[in-house]
Structure formats: structure tokens, C-alpha cells
GUTI-253042 format. One record per atom (N, C-alpha, C): residue in three letters; residue number from 1; x, y, z; atom name. Coordinates in pm, whole numbers. Layout:
residues N
("ALA",NUM,(X,Y,Z),"CA"),
...
end
This chain:
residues 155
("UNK",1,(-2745,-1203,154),"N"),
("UNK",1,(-2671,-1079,165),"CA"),
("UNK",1,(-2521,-1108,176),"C"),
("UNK",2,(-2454,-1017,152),"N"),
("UNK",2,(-2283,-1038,125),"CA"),
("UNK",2,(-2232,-962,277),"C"),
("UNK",3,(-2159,-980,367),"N"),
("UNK",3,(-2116,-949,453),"CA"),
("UNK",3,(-1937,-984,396),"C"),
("UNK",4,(-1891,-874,409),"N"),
("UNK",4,(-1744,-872,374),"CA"),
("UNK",4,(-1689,-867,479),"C"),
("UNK",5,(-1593,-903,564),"N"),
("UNK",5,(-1506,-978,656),"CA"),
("UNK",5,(-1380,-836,693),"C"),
("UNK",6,(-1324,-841,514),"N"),
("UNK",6,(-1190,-814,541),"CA"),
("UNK",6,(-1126,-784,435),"C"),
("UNK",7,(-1018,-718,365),"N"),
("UNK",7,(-995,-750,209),"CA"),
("UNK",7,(-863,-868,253),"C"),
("UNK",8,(-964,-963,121),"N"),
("UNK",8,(-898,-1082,99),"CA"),
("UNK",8,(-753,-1037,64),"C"),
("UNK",9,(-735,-952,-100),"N"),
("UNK",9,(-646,-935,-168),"CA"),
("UNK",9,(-614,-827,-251),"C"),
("UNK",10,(-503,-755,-318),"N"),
("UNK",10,(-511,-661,-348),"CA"),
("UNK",10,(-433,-695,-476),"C"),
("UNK",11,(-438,-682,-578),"N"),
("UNK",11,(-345,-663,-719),"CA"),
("UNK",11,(-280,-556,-763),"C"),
("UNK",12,(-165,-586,-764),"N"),
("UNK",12,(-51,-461,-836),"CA"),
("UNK",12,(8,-507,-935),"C"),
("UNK",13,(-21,-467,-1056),"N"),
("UNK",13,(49,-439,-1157),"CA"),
("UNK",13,(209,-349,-1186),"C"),
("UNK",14,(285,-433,-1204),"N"),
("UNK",14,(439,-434,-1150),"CA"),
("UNK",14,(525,-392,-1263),"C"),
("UNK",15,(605,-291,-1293),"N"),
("UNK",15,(665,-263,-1367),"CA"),
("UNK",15,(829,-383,-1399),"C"),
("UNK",16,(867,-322,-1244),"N"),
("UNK",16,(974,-353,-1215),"CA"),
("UNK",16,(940,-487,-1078),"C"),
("UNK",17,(892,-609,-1072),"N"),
("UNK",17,(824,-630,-986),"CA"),
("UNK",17,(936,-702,-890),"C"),
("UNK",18,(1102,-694,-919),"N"),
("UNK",18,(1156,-732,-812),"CA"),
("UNK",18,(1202,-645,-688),"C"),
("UNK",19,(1166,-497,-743),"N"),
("UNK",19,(1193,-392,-674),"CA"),
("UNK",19,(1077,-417,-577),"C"),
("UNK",20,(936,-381,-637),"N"),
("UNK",20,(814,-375,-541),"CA"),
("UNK",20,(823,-497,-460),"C"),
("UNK",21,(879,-627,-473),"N"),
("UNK",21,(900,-703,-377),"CA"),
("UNK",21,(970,-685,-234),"C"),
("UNK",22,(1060,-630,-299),"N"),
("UNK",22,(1197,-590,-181),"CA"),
("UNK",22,(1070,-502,-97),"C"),
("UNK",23,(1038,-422,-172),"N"),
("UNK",23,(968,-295,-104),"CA"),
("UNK",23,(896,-391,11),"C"),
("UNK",24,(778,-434,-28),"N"),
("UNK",24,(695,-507,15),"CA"),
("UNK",24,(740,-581,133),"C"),
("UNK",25,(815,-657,121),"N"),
("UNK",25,(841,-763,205),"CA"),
("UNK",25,(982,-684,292),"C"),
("UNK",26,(1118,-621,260),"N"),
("UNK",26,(1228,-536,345),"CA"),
("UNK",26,(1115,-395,413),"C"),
("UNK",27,(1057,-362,398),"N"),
("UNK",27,(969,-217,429),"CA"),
("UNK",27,(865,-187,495),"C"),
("UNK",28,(767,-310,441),"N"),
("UNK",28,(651,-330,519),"CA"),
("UNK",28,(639,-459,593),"C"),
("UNK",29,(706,-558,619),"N"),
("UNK",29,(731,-671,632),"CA"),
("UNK",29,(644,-804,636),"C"),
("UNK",30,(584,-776,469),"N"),
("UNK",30,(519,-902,429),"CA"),
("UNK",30,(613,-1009,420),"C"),
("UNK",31,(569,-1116,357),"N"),
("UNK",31,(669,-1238,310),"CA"),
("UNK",31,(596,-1321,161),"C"),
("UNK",32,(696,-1320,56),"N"),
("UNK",32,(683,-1455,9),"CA"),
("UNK",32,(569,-1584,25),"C"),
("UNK",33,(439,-1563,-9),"N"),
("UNK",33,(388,-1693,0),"CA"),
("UNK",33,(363,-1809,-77),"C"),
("UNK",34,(372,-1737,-180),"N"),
("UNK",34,(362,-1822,-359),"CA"),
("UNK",34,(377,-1744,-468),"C"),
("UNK",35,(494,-1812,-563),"N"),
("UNK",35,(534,-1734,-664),"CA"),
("UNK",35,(407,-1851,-790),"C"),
("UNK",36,(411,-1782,-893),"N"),
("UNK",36,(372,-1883,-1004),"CA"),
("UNK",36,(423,-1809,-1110),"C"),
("UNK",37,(593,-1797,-1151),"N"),
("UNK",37,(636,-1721,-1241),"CA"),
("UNK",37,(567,-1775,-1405),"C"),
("UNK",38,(531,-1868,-1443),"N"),
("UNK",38,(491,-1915,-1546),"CA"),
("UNK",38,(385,-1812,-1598),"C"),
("UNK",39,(290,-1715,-1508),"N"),
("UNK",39,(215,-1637,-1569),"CA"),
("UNK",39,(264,-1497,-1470),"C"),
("UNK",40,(368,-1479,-1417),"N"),
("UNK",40,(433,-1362,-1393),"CA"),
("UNK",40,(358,-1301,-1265),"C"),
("UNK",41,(375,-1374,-1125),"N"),
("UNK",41,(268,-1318,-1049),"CA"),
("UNK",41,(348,-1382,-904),"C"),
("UNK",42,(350,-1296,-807),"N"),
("UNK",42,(422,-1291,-694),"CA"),
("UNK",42,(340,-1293,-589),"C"),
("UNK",43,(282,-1383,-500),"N"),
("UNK",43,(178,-1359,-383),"CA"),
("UNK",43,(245,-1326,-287),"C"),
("UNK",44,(241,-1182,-208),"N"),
("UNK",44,(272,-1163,-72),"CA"),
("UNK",44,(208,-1189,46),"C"),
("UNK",45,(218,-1217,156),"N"),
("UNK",45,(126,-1205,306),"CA"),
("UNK",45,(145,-1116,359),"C"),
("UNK",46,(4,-1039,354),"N"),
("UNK",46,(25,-937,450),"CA"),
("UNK",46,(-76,-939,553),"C"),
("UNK",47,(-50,-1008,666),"N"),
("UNK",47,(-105,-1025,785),"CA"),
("UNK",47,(-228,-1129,705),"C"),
("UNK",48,(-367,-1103,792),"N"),
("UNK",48,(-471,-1244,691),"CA"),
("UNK",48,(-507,-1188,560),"C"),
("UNK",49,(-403,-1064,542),"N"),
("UNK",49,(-484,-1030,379),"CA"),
("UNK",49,(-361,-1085,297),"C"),
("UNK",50,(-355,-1081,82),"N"),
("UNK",50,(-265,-1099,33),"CA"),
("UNK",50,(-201,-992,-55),"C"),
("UNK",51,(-90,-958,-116),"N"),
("UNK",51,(-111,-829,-170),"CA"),
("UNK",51,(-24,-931,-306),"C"),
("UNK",52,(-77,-920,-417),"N"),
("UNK",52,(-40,-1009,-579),"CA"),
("UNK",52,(38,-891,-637),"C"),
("UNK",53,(113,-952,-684),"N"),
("UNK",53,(248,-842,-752),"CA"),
("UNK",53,(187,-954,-884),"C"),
("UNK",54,(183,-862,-999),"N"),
("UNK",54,(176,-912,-1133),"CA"),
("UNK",54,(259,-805,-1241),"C"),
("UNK",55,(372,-924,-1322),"N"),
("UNK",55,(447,-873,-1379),"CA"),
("UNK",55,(434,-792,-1523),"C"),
("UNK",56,(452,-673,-1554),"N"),
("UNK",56,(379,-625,-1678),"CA"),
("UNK",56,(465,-712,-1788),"C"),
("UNK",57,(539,-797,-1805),"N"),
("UNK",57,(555,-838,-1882),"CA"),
("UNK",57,(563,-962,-1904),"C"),
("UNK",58,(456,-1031,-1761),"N"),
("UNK",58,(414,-1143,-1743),"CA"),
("UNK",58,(257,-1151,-1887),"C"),
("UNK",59,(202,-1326,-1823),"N"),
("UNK",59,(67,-1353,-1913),"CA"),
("UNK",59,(-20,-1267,-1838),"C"),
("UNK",60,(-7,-1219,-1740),"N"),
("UNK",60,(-146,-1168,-1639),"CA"),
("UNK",60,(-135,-974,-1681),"C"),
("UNK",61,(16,-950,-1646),"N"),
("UNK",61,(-1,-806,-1690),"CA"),
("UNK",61,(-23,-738,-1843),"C"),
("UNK",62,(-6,-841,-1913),"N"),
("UNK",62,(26,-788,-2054),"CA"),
("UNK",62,(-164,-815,-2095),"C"),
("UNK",63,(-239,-865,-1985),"N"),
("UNK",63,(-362,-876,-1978),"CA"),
("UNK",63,(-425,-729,-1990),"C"),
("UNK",64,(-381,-649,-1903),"N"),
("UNK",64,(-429,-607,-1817),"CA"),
("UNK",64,(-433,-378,-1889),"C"),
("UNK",65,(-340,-432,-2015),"N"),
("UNK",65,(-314,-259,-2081),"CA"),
("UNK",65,(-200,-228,-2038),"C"),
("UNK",66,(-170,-118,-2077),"N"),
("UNK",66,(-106,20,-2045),"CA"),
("UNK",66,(-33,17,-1893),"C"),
("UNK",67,(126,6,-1874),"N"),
("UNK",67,(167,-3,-1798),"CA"),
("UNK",67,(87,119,-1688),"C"),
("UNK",68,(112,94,-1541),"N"),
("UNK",68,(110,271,-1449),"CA"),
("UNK",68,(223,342,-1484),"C"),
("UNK",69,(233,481,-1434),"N"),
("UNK",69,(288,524,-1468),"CA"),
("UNK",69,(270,637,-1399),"C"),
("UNK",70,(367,788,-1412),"N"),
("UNK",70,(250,914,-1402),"CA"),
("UNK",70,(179,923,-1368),"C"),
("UNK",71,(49,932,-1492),"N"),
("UNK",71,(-30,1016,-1551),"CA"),
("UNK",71,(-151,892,-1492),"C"),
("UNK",72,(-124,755,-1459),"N"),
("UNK",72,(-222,648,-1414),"CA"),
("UNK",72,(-189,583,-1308),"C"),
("UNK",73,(-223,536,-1199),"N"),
("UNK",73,(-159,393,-1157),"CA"),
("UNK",73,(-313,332,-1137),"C"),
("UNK",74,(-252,207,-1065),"N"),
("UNK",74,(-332,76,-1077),"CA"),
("UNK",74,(-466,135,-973),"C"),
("UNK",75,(-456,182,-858),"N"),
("UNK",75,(-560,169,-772),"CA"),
("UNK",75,(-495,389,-670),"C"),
("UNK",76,(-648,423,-628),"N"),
("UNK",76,(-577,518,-543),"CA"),
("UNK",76,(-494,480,-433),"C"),
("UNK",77,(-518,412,-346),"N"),
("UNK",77,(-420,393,-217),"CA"),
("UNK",77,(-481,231,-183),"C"),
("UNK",78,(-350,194,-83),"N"),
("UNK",78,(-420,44,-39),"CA"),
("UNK",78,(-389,43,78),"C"),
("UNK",79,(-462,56,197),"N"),
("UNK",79,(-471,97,348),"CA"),
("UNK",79,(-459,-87,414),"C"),
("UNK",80,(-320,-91,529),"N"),
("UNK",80,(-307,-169,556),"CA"),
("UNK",80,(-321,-134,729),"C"),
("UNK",81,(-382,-205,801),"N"),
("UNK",81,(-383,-174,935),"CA"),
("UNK",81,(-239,-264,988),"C"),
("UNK",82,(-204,-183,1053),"N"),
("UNK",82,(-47,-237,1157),"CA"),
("UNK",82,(-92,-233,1304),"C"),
("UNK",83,(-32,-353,1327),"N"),
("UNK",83,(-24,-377,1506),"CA"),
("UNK",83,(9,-315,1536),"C"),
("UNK",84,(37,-303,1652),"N"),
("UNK",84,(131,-233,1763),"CA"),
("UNK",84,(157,-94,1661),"C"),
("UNK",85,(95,-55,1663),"N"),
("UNK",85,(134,130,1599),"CA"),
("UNK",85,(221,199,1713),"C"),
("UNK",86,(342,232,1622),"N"),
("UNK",86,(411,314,1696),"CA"),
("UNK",86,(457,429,1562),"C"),
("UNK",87,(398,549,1587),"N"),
("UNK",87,(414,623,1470),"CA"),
("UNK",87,(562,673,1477),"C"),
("UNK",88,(616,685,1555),"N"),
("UNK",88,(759,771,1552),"CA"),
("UNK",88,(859,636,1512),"C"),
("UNK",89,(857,509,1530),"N"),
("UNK",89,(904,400,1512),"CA"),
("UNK",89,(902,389,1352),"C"),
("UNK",90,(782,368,1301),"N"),
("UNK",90,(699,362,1188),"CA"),
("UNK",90,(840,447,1089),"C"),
("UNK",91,(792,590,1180),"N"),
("UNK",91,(864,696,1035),"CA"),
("UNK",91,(978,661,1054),"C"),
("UNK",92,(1061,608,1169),"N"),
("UNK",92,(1202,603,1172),"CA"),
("UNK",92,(1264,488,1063),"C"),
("UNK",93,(1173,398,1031),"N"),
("UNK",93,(1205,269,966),"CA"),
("UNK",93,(1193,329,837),"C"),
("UNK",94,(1070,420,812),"N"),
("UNK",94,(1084,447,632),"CA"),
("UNK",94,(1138,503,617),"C"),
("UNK",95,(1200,606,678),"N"),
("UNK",95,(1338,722,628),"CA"),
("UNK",95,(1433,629,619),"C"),
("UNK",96,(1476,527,702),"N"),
("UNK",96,(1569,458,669),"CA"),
("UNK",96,(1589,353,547),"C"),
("UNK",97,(1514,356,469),"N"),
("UNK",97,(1468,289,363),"CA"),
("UNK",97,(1465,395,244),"C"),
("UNK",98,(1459,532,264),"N"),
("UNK",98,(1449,623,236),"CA"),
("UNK",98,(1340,591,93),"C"),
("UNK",99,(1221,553,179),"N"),
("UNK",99,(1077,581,146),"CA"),
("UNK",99,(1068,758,122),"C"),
("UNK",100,(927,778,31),"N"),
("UNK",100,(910,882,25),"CA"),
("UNK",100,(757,864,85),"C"),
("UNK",101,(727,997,224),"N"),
("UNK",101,(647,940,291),"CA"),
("UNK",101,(529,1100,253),"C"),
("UNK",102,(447,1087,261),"N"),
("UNK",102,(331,1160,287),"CA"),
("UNK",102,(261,1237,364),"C"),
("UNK",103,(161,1278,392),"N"),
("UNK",103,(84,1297,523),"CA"),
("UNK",103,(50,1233,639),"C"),
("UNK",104,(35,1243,722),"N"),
("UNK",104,(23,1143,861),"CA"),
("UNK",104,(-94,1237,909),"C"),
("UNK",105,(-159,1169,1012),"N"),
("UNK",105,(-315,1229,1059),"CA"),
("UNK",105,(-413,1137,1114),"C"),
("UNK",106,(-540,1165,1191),"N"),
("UNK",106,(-590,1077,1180),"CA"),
("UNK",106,(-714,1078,1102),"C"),
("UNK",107,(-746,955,1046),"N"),
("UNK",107,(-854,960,939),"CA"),
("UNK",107,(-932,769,974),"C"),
("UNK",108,(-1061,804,929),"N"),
("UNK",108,(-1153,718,963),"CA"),
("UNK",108,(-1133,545,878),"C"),
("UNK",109,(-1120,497,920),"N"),
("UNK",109,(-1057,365,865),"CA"),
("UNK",109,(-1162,250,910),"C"),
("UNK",110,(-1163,135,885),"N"),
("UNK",110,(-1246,-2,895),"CA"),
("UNK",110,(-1336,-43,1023),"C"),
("UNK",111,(-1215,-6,1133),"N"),
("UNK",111,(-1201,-25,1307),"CA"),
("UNK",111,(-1274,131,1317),"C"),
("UNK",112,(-1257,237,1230),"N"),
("UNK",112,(-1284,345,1343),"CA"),
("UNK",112,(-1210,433,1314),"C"),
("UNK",113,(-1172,589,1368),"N"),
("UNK",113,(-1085,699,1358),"CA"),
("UNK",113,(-953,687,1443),"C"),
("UNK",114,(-835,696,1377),"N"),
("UNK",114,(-743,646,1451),"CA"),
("UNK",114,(-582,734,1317),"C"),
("UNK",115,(-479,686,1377),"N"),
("UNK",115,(-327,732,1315),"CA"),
("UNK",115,(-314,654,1199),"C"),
("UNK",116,(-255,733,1081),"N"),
("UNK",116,(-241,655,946),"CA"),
("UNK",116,(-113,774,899),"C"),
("UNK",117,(-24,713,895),"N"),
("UNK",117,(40,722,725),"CA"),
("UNK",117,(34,731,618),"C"),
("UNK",118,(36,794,503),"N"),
("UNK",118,(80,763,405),"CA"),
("UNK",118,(219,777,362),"C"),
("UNK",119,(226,693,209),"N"),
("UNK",119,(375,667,184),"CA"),
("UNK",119,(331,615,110),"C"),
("UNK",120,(459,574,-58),"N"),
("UNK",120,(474,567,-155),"CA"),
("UNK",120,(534,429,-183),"C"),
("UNK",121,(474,333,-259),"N"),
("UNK",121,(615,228,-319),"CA"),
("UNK",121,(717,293,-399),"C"),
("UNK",122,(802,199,-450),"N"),
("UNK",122,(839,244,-530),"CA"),
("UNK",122,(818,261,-716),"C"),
("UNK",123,(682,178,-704),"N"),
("UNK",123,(581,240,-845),"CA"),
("UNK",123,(508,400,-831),"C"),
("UNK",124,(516,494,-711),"N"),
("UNK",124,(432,547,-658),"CA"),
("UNK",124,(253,531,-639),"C"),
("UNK",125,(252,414,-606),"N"),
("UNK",125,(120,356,-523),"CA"),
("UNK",125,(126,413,-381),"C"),
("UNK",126,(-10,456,-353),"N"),
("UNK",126,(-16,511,-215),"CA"),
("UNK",126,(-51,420,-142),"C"),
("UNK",127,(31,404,-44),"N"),
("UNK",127,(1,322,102),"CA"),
("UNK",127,(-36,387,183),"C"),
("UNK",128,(-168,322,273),"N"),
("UNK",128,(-199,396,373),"CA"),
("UNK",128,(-169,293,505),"C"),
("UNK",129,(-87,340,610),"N"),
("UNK",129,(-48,247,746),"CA"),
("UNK",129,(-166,281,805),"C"),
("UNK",130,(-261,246,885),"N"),
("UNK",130,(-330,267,931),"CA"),
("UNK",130,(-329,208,1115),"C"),
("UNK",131,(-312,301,1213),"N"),
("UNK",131,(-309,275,1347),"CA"),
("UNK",131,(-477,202,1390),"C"),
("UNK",132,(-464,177,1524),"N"),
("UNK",132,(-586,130,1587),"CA"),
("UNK",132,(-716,229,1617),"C"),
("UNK",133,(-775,214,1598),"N"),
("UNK",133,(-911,295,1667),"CA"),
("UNK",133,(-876,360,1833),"C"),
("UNK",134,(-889,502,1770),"N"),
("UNK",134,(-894,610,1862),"CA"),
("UNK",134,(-997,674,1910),"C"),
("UNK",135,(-1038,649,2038),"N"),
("UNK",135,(-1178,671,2127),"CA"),
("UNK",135,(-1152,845,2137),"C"),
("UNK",136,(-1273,899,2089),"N"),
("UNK",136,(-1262,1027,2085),"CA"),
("UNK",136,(-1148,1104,2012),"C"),
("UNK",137,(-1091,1070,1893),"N"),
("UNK",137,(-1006,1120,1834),"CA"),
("UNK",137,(-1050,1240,1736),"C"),
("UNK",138,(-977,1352,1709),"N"),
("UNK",138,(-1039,1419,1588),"CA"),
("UNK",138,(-1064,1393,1445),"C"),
("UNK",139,(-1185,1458,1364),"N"),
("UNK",139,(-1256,1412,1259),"CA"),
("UNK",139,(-1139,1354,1160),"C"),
("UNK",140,(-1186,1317,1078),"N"),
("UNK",140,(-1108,1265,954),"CA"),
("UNK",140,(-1053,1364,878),"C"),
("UNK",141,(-950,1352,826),"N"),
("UNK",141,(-914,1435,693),"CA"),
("UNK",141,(-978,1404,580),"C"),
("UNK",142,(-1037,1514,523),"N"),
("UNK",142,(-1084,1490,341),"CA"),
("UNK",142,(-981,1433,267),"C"),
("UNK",143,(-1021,1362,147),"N"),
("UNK",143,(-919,1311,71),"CA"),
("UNK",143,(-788,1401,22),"C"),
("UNK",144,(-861,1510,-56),"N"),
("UNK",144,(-866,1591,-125),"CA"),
("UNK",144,(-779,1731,-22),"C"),
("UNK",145,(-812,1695,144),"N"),
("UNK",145,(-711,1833,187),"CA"),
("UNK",145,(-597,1710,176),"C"),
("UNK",146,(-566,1576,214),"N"),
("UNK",146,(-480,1491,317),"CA"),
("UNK",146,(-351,1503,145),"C"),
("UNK",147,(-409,1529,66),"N"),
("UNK",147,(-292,1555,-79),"CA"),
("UNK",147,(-321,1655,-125),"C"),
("UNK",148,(-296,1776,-82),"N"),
("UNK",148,(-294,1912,-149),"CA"),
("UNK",148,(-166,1906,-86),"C"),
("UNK",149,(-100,1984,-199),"N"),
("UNK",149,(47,2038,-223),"CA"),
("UNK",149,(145,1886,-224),"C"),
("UNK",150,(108,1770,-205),"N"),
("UNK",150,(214,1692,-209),"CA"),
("UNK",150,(293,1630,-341),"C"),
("UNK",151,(371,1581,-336),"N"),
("UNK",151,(472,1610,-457),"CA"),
("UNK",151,(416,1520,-587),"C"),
("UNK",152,(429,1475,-688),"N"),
("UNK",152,(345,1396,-757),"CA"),
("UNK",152,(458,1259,-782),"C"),
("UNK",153,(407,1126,-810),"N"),
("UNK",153,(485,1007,-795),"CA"),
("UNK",153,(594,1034,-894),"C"),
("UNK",154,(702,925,-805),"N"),
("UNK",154,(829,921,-932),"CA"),
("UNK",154,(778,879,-1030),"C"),
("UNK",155,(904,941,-1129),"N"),
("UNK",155,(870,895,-1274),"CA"),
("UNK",155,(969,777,-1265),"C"),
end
């Protein structure tokens, strides 16, 4: 049987992939762990998981189709759990970055029901911050209410 741990890694397909770096690493504060520009691909650390920036006009993205965009992107959201959650901290850092941020709420995550964020790169990929497990917290948000009326990604 397969018992999954944790997500190892996540792949993004990168338009502009020195921007989503900055993002990545000035915003959310991954780091740099291995580049291998020869096939266009950027490994970040994010905590024990990795998040792969691949360049669309690298060997790996030009793999891969049809830039994101609009009308597609690569994945719906990629939910990262953060230490020390401090949500008013949290939003104070992405306005200052002047992130474009989302809904906030709590919704059922890995650990349990607890505080999450959302927020946007700057490909409009949805990030979800995800707080610690909340003992007796209220139900989850549906997908489907947690993005009604919100704005649709930059072009």
C-alpha cells in the first residue's frame, strides 16, 4: 500500500520565470536550492516540500504545450502550510508586496480545519497559506462559495 507522507513537489510552468522567482522566494520566503538552466528549471525550498519553476521556453516547458494563461493555468491552487500563523502579519506582508490576495476563512486542510489564505502569483496561480489545525473551528468553505465573485487572474 502507498502511504503518502507529504507533497514532495509541485511544478509550475513559468512564463516569465524570473518574476515567479522573486515572488516565491521575496513573498513567500522559499530559497534557491538548485538551478539546472540547461533544461530551464529552477528548484525552490519550501519548508520539506519543493516547488520547480520550469521555463516555457526552456527543454522541459516547451515539453509541456500551450503556455497558462487566462483561459488555463497549470494546476487549481497549491496549499502551503505556514508556521507560526499570524493572519494579520501574513496580510500585512502581501499588501506590501502588493500581492493580489483572495478570500481568507477557515477550510479543512491535511492537519485538520484551521485559517488559510488565498492569494495569487504573479502568473495568477492560486496559493493557498494554510494556518494550523483549529480544535472546534467552523465547517469548511465549498470551493465553489470560497471564489464566487472574485476577480479573474491577470492577464
Amino acid at each position: 500500500m502507498i502511504r503518502i507522507g507529504e507533497i514532495d513537489h509541485v511544478v509550475l510552468r513559468a512564463i516569465d520565470i524570473e518574476a515567479m522567482q522573486r515572488f516565491y522566494v521575496e513573498v513567500l520566503g522559499c530559497h534557491e536550492e538548485r538551478r539546472q538552466d540547461e533544461i530551464g528549471l529552477v528548484q525552490l525550498r519550501a519548508g520539506a516540500s519543493l516547488i520547480d519553476l520550469v521555463s516555457m521556453d526552456g527543454k522541459l516547458g516547451r515539453q509541456g504545450g500551450a503556455a497558462p494563461g487566462p483561459e488555463g493555468h497549470n494546476v487549481d491552487h497549491i496549499c502551503l502550510r505556514v508556521e507560526a500563523y499570524d493572519e494579520a502579519a501574513i496580510m500585512a506582508h502581501l499588501k506590501s508586496h502588493g500581492v493580489r490576495i483572495g478570500e481568507s476563512g477557515s477550510r479543512y486542510g491535511a492537519r485538520g480545519e484551521g485559517p488559510s489564505i488565498y492569494l495569487y502569483d504573479p502568473q495568477g496561480n492560486m496559493i493557498e497559506l494554510k494556518g494550523p489545525a483549529v480544535t472546534g473551528a467552523a465547517p469548511s468553505l465549498r470551493a465553489g462559495e470560497v471564489r464566487k465573485g472574485e476577480a479573474s487572474a491577470p492577464d
